[in-house]
N, C-alpha and C positions, 0 to 999 in steps of 0.2 A: 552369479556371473556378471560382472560389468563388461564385457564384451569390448575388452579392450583390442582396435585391430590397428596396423602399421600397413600400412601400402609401401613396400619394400623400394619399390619402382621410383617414388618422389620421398619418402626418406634421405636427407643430405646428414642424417646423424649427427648431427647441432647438441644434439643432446639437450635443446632448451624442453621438451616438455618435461625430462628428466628433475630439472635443475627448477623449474615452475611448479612441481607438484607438491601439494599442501602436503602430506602427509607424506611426503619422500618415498613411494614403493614403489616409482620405475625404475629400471634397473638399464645402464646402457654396456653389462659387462660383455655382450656378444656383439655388440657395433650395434646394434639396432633394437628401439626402446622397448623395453617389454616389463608387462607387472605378475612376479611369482605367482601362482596360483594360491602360495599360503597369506599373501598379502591383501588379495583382492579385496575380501572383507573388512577390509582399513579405506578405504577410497569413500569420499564422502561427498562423491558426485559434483562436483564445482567443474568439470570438463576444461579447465586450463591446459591439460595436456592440446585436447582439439585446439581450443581458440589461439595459444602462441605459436601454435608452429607456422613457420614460415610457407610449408609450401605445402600445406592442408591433407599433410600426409596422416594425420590420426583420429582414429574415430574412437568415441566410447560411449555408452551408453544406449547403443542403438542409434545412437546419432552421428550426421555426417557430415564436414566441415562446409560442402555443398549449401546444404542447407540453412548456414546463418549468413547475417548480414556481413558488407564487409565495410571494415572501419576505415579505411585507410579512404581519404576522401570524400566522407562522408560527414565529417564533426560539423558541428557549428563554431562559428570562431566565437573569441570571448567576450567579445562586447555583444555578439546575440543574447547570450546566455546570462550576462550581466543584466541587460534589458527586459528580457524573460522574468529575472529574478525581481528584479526591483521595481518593475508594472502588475505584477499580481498582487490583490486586494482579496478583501474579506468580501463575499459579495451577500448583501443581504435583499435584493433585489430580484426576483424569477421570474422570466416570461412561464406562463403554465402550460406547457408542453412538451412530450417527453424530449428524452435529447435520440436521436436519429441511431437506430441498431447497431450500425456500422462504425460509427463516432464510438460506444460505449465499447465495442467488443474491442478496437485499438485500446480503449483509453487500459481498458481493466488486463490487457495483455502484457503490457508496458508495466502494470503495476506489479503485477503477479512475476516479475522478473525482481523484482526488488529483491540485495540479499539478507539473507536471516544466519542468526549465530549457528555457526558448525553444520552451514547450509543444510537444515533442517526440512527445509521448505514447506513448513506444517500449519502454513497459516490459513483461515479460513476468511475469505471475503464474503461477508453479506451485504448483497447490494439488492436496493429496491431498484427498480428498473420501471415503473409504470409508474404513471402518477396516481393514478387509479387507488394503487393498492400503498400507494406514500400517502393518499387522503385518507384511507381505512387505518392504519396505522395514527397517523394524526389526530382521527377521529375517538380509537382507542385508549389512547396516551390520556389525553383530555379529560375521559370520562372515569378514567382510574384514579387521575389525582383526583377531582372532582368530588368520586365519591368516598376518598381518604380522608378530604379535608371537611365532608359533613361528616365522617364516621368516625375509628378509630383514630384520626390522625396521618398527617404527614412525619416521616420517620425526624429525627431529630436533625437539625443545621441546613432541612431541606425546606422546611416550612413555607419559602419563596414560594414554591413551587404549587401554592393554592393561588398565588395573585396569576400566575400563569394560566391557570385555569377560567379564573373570572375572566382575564382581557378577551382572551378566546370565545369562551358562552354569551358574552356580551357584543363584543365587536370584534371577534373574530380577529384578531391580534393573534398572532401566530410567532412570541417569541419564543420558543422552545428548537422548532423546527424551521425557523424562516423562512414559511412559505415555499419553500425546495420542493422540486418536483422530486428530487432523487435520496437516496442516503447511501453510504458507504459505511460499513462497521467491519473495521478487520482486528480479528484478536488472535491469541496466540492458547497453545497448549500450555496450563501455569508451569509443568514439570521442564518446557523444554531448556535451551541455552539461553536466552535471552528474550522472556517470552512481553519485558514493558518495551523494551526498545523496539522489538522485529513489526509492530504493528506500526507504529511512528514513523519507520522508516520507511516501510509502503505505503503511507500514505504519503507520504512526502512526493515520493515519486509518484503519486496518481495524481498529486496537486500539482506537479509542476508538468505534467502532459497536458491535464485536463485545462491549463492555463496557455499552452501553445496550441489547444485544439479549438480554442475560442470560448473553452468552458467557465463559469464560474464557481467558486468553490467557498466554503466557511468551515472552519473549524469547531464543533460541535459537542463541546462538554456536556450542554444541556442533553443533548440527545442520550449520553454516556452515563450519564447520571440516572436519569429516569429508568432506562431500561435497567440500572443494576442497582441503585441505589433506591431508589423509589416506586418503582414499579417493577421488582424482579421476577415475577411471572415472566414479562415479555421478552426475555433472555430467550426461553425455552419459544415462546411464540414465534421469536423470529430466526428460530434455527438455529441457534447460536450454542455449542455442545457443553454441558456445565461444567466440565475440567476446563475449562477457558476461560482465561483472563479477560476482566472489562475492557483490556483495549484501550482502541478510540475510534470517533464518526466523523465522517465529511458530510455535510450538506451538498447538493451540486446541480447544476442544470443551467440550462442556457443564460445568461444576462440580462437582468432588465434596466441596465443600468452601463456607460462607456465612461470612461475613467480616463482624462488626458493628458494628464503627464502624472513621475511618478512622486511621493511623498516627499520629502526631507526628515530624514531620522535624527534623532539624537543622538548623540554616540552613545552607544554600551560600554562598559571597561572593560578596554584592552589589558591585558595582564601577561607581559613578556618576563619569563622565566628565566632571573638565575641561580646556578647553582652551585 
């Protein structure tokens, strides 16, 4: 049951949730929306019906239009969000400290809102949250290349990843992980709709909160690599379920480092289509 319900009282029969639904099973043939009972099982939860309607007459899912935020006076104009964009930075710099409970549960709320192919929602966020246990981890990492690269071997094209181990056991160079207090690994189900893009995309959106929450953030191959490519044990150590895609990692935690204006790019190519 998707618990489709119509408050008849503030229904104006617009028929926009009708006309806004992905998979077309409202039906407005009695004046007022309703989804067939043989259709419900088509509905793939995206609640467009609730969020267009004008005057918050539909609920579905258990959910009430009460209950979300509302848009309308609330955006940031576009020269914020321009600025937003084009002042965040790779930060490789960490005060070592966790970042504040409250700061993280906004940040990963915001993330976990991100959408995925054929709104799926099946992705899984592994985040370390203490530093504590990002140093145990760190500490791990380390001693596994370490003792790959006096034993058997680093796997082939990764071989780098013994000089990573020296800087560390020597002077504690810490390029793998950049000294971050925090990590972020979100992967996807490999069977679902869109299982390389869906993690990309939440992250994206955790970078650009975590960058108007005052946070800093790096994009984290090395981190992606080791767990799956070099050290695949720790897939399973850090929870991460084996029908799951490598993903990809954020680094993240507060700044040790302010950045005062932003870059000048080069251009990319531009490529306007005709046809």
């Amino acid at each position: 049951m998707i618990d489709f319900c119509v408050d008849e009282s503030a229904c104006i029969q617009c028929g926009e949730c009708a006309k806004d639904c992905v998979m077309g099973i409202i039906s407005m043939d009695n004046g007022v929306p309703e989804v067939p009972a043989a259709k419900e099982a088509q509905c793939i939860g995206c609640q467009h019906c609730m969020v267009v309607c004008p005057t918050g007459a539909v609920s579905i899912l258990g959910k009430k239009p009460e209950d979300s935020l509302e848009i309308a006076g609330n955006l940031p104009t576009a020269d914020e969000v321009e600025m937003l964009l084009k002042s965040r930075r790779s930060v490789r710099r960490y005060r070592q400290e966790n970042v504040d409970r409250a700061v993280l549960a906004r940040l990963m709320d915001v993330a976990r809102n991100a959408p995925t192919g054929k709104n799926a929602m099946n992705l899984q966020f592994t985040v370390v949250d203490d530093m504590a246990t990002m140093q145990a981890i760190r500490e791990a990492t380390y001693a596994g290349i370490d003792e790959l690269s006096k034993g058997s071997g680093l796997p082939a094209g990764f071989e780098f990843f013994g000089t990573t181990a020296k800087l560390w056991n020597t002077r504690k160079v810490d390029i793998l992980f950049r000294g971050a207090p925090h990590l972020l690994w979100v992967t996807a189900p490999a069977d679902s709709a869109a299982p390389e893009a869906d993690p990309m995309i939440a992250l994206s959106y955790f970078e650009v909160m975590a960058a108007a929450l005052g946070l800093g953030t790096v994009w984290c191959g090395f981190a992606k690599w080791a767990f799956t490519q070099v050290l695949p044990e720790m897939k399973g150590r850090l929870g991460v379920p084996e029908n799951h895609t490598a993903g990809y990692a954020i680094m993240f935690g507060y700044p040790d480092v302010q950045y005062c204006r932003t870059v000048q790019r080069g251009d990319q190519k531009l490529h306007t289509v005709s046809f």
